[in-house]
Residue frames as qw, qx, qy, qz and C-alpha x, y, z in Angstrom:
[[0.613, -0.119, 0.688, -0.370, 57.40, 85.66, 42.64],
 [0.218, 0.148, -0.884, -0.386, 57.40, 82.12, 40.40],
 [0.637, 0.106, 0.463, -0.607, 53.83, 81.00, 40.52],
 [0.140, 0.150, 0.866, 0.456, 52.15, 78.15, 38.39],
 [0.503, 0.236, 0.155, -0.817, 48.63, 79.21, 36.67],
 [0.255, 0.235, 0.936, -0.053, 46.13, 77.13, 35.70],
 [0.209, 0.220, -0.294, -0.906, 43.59, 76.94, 33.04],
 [0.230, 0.115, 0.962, -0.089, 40.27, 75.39, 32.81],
 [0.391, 0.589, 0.645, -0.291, 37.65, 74.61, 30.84],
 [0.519, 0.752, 0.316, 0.257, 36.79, 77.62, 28.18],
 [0.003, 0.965, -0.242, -0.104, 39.64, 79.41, 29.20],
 [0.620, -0.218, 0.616, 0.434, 41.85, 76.79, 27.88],
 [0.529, 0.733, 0.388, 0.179, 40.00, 77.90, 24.37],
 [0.101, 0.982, 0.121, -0.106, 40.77, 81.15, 25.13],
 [0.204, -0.858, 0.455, 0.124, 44.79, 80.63, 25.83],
 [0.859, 0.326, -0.396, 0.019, 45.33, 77.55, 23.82],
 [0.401, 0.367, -0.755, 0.367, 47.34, 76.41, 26.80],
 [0.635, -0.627, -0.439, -0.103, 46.49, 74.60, 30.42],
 [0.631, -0.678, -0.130, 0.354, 49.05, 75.72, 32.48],
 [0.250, 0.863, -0.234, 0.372, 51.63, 78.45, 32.48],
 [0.724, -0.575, -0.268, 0.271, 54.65, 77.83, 34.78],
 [0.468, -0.418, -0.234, 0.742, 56.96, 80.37, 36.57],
 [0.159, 0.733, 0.207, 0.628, 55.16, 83.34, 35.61],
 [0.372, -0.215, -0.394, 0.812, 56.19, 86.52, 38.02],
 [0.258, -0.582, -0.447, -0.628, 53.58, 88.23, 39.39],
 [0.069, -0.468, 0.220, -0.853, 53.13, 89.94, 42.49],
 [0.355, 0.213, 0.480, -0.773, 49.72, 89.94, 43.28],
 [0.450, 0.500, 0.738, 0.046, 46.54, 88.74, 41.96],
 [0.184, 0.860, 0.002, -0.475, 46.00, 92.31, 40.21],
 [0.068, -0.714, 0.585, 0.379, 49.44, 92.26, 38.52],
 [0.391, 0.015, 0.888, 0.241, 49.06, 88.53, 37.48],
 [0.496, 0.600, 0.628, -0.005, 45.60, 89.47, 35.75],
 [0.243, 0.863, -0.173, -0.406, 46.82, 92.52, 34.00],
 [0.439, -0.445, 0.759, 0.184, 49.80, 90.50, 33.07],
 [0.313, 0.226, 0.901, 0.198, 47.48, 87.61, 31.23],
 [0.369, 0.782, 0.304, -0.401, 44.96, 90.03, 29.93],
 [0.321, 0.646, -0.519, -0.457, 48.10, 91.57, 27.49],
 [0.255, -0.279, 0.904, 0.201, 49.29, 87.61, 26.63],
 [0.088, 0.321, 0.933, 0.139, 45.68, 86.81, 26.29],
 [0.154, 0.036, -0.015, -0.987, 43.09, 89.50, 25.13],
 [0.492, -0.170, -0.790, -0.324, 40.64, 86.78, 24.87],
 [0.434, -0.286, -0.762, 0.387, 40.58, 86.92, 28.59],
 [0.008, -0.014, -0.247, 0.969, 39.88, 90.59, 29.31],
 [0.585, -0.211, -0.103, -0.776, 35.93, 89.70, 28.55],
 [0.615, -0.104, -0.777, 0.088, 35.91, 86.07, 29.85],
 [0.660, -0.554, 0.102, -0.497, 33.93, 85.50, 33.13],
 [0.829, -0.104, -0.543, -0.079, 35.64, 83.93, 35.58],
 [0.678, -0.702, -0.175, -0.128, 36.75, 82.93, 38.82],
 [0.559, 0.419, -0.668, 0.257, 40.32, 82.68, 40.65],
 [0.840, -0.527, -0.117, -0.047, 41.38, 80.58, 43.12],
 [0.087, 0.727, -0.622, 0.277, 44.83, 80.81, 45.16],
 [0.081, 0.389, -0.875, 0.277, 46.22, 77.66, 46.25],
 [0.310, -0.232, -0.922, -0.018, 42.75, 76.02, 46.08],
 [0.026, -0.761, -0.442, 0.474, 40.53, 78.71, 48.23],
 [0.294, 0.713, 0.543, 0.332, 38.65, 80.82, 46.23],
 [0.353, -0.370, -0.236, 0.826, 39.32, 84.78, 46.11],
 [0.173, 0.794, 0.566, 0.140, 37.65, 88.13, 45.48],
 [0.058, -0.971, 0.102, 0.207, 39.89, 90.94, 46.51],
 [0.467, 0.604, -0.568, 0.308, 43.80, 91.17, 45.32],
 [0.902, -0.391, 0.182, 0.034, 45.86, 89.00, 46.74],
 [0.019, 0.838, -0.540, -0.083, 49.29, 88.65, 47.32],
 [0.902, 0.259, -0.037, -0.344, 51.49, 86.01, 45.97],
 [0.283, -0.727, 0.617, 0.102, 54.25, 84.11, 46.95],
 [0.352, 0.449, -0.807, -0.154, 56.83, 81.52, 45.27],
 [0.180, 0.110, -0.942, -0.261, 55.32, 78.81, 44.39],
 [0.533, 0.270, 0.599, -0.533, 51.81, 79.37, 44.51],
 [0.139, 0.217, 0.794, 0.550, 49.71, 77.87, 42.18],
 [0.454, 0.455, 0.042, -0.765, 46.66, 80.41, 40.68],
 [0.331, 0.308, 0.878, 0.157, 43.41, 78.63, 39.02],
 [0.308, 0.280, -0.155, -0.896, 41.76, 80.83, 36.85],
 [0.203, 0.363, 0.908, -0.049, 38.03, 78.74, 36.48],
 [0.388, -0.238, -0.325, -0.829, 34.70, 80.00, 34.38],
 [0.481, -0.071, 0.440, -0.755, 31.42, 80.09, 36.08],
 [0.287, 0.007, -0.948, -0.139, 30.03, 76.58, 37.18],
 [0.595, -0.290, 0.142, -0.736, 26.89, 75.19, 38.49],
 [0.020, 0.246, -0.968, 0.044, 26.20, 72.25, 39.98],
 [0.644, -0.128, -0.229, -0.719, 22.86, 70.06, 40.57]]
């Protein structure tokens, strides 16, 4: 599956890049294992992902041409 990923904030530090496009990845699982080897910076980074704009918490599957946001913890006020 050809997905686009997103990068924001201090995880643009981490991957010197904002976006990644057609990366192939499954599943949410597969995609973070995936970016963890590209980026080892990420394996301690706190953060969030979103699929197509709605947050997630469990694996998730992934289909051509989603887009996956990968966001650090925010607060608001």
């Amino acid at each position: 599956m050809e997905i686009k990923v997103l990068f924001f904030g201090s995880l643009t530090d981490a991957t010197a890049v904002a976006a990644l496009n057609e990366v192939t990845a499954s599943d949410t699982a597969a995609l973070q294992e995936l970016l963890h080897q590209q980026y080892p910076a990420l394996r301690t980074a706190k953060y969030f992902i979103a699929v197509n704009r709605q947050m997630i918490n469990k694996n998730t599957t992934l289909k051509t041409g989603d887009v996956v946001a990968l966001m650090p913890p925010f607060s608001g006020g």
